[in-house]
Each structure stands twice: as structure tokens, then as C-alpha cells.
C-alpha positions, 0 to 999 in steps of 0.5 A: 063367321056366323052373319045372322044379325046383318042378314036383313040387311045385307045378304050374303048371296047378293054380296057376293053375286060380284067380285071387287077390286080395291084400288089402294091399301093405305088410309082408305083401303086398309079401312074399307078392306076391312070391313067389307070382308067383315061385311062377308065379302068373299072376292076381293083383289087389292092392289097397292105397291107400297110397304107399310111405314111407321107413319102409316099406323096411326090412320091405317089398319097395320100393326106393328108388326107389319112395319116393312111388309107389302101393305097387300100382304099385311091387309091379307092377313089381317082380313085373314085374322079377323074375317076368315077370308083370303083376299088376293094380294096383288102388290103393283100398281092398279094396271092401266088400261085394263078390264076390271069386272064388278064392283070397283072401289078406288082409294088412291091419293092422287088426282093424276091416279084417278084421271088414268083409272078412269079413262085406262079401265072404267069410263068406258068398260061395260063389266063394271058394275059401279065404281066408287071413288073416295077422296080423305083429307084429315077431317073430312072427306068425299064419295062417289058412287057411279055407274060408267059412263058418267060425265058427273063424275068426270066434271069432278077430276082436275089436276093435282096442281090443283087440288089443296095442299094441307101441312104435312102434319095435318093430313090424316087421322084414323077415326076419319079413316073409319068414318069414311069406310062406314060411309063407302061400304053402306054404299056397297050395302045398298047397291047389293039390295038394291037400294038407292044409292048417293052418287056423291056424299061430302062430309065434315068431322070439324062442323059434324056434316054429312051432305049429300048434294043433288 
């Protein structure tokens, strides 16, 4: 792949002085996948336990074709196809505790998950260089982008018990799926060339918001 129209932005020297590891491969991980490879992300690990179902296609980046297949694996070959790069598939769960290293971005779905990710393999793990976090709804969404430890962030968790149940039919759609993936992975784009980053960002497709609270 030929990056000459982005090399003022992003360079591929710095893009790849890290490795990363994407937590989640379903509506937000197959997006941001995606489009970091495209970016020229050369070291990327997933992980995702899960299979792609026929619900998953409309707010994920699967084909038909992929219906019954590890998502890990599907996401691997269409990084493959469309990008050139072998990710590395890992289809368990994140493991928790562990020692990840670089840039760690977490697209899971539940508050318990993020909670156990934090405290098991980031909070206090000084190989991580910044931990992004995202959270979807179906028209709206959240990032946070920080640098461990962090006790802003961690006043952020709360049990799922907690959080907003939306109806089953209103829960994702595929356009906010690649808005969120632009807003993650611009993040990644400034920290590479040391730029400032958000350390949270909300936005709203229904009000047309982005707000980037202090």
C-alpha cells in the first residue's frame, strides 16, 4: 500500500514504533480493525471469542460469507484483503490478569468486562502506553483516551446494573459504528505525532454533537 497522501499526518515509522491489541471484534472492533490497518497499522493482536451471527452484519464490518466463522478470523481476512496485513487472530477472551504492552484499545460490551480489564491488565501496568476505551449505543457514543493509572477514568466504571437498557431493536446501527472508528482512531493518529489528545469525547448522531468535556 502506497500512504503518500497521509504521510503528513501520520507516519508510518511512528505508527508502528508500538504494537496494539484490540479488545472485541463486533461493532466497534470490526470497525476500528478496519481502519487502522488501512491507517498502516502493522502489529495488531484481537481478540473476540465470539462467531459472526446474522445480526451482526448490518453495524459490523462481516460479509456474508463469514456467517459461522470465529469474527477473529473473519476480521483477519478481510484486514488481509483489504489492507494487505496479517493481524493476529486470538479467539478467547482478553486474559485477565495479564501484561499487555503498547497501545491498548477496548471495545467490549459490558461494564463487568471493562472493570476486570482495567484493574487485571492496565490500571496499574507501566507497558502500556495509552489505553483507549470506547462505549456504543445506537446513535451515540463515548471515548476515553488515557494514559494508566488514571482515577478519571476509573470515576467512569459503575456496574451493569447500572447502565441504560435500549430495546433490543435499538441498540446499534453501522454508520454510527464508523463514526466512532474515525473518532477512536484519529485519537491514535495524534498520539503517534504527538499531538494532544481528548481524554474523553461524547458524541450524538440524533443532536449532531460532538462534545469534548474538561
Amino acid at each position: 500500500m502506497d500512504f503518500w497522501r497521509q504521510n503528513d499526518i501520520v507516519s508510518q515509522q511512528k505508527l508502528n514504533r508500538y504494537p496494539f491489541i484490540l479488545i472485541g471484534a463486533g461493532g466497534i472492533g470490526s470497525v476500528v480493525g478496519l481502519v487502522l490497518v488501512k491507517m498502516g497499522v502493522r502489529n495488531l493482536t484481537v481478540y473476540d471469542p465470539d462467531v459472526v451471527e446474522d445480526h451482526n452484519l448490518p453495524n459490523q464490518t462481516y460479509r456474508i460469507s463469514d456467517l459461522g466463522k470465529p469474527k477473529v478470523e473473519a476480521l483477519a481476512a478481510i484486514c488481509r484483503e483489504f489492507a494487505g496485513v496479517d493481524i493476529k487472530p486470538c479467539q478467547q477472551e482478553f486474559p485477565v490478569p495479564s501484561m499487555p504492552e503498547g497501545i491498548v484499545i477496548n471495545g467490549v460490551d459490558s461494564m463487568a468486562a471493562r472493570q476486570a480489564i482495567w484493574d487485571g491488565a492496565i490500571k496499574l501496568n507501566p507497558r502500556v502506553k495509552v489505553y483507549i476505551e470506547a462505549r456504543m449505543g445506537a446513535q451515540e457514543g463515548r471515548i476515553y483516551t488515557v494514559t494508566p493509572p488514571d482515577s478519571r477514568y476509573e470515576v467512569s466504571l459503575y456496574s451493569d446494573e447500572e447502565a441504560s437498557e435500549l430495546p433490543c431493536t435499538a441498540r446499534a446501527t453501522g454508520y454510527n459504528a464508523f463514526f466512532l472508528a474515525g473518532l477512536l482512531v484519529s485519537q491514535v493518529q495524534k498520539l503517534v505525532m504527538g499531538e494532544s489528545t481528548s481524554p474523553e469525547i461524547l458524541f450524538d448522531l440524533v443532536s449532531s454533537t460532538v462534545v469534548l468535556p474538561e
